[in-house]
C-alpha positions as CSV (number, residue, x, y, z in Angstrom):
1,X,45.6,16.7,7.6
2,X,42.4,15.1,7.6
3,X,38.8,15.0,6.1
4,X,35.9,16.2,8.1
5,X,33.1,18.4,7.2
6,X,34.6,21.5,5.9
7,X,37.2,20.1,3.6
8,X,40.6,19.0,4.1
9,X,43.1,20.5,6.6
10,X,46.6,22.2,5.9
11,X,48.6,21.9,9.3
12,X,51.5,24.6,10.1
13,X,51.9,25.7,6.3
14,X,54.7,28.1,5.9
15,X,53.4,31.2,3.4
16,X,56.0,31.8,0.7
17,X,56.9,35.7,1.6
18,X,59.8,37.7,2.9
19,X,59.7,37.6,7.6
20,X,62.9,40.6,7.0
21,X,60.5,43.6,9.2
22,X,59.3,45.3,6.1
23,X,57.0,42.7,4.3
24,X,53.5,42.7,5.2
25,X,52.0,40.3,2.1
26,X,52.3,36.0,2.6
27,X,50.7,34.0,0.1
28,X,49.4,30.1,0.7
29,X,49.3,27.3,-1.2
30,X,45.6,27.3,-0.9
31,X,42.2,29.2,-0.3
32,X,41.1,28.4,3.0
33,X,37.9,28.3,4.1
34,X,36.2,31.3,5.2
35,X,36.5,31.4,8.3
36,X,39.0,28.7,9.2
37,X,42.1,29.9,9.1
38,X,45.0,30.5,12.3
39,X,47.7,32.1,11.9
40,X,50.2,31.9,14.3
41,X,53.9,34.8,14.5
42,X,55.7,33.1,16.4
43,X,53.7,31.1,18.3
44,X,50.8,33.5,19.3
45,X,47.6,33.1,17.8
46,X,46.9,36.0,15.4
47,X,43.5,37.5,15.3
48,X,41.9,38.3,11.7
49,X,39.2,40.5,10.4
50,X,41.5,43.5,10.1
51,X,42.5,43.5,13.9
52,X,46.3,41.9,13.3
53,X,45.7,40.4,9.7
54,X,43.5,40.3,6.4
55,X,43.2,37.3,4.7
56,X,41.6,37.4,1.0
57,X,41.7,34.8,-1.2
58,X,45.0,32.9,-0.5
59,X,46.8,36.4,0.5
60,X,47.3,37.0,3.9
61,X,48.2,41.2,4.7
62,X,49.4,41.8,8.2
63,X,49.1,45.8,9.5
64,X,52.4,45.4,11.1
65,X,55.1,43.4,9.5
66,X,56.5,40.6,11.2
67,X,60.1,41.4,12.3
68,X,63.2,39.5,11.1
69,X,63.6,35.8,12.9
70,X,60.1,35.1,13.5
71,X,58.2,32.4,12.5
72,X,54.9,32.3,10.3
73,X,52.4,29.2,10.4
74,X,49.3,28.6,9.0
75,X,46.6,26.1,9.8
76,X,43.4,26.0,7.7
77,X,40.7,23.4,6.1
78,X,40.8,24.2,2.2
């Protein structure tokens, strides 16, 4: 993580919540900046604004719960 012109970045943070196919809610350690934030399931790069996630505040909502064994990263400038 590094300092440039949007604040500080957060590399490949795992959100505390519950990858078991039923949860939907994943909190981060932080507020990112709006409109900095990927979010990778497993490796593919999730779109936001509703279309595969919501992110408000520091709470990321998926529509469609991630399924049991897959992985959750975040990168995002705070």
């Amino acid at each position: 993580a590094g300092n440039g012109s949007g604040g500080t970045w957060v590399d490949k943070e795992i959100p505390v919540g519950a990858i078991n196919s039923i949860n939907t809610v994943f909190i981060l350690a932080h507020i990112p900046v709006l409109g900095s934030d990927y979010v990778f399931l497993s490796g593919q790069l999730q779109d936001g604004g509703g279309v595969d996630y919501t992110l408000v505040g520091s709470t990321i909502s998926f529509n469609i719960p991630p399924n049991t064994g897959e992985q959750l990263l975040v990168s995002y400038r705070r």
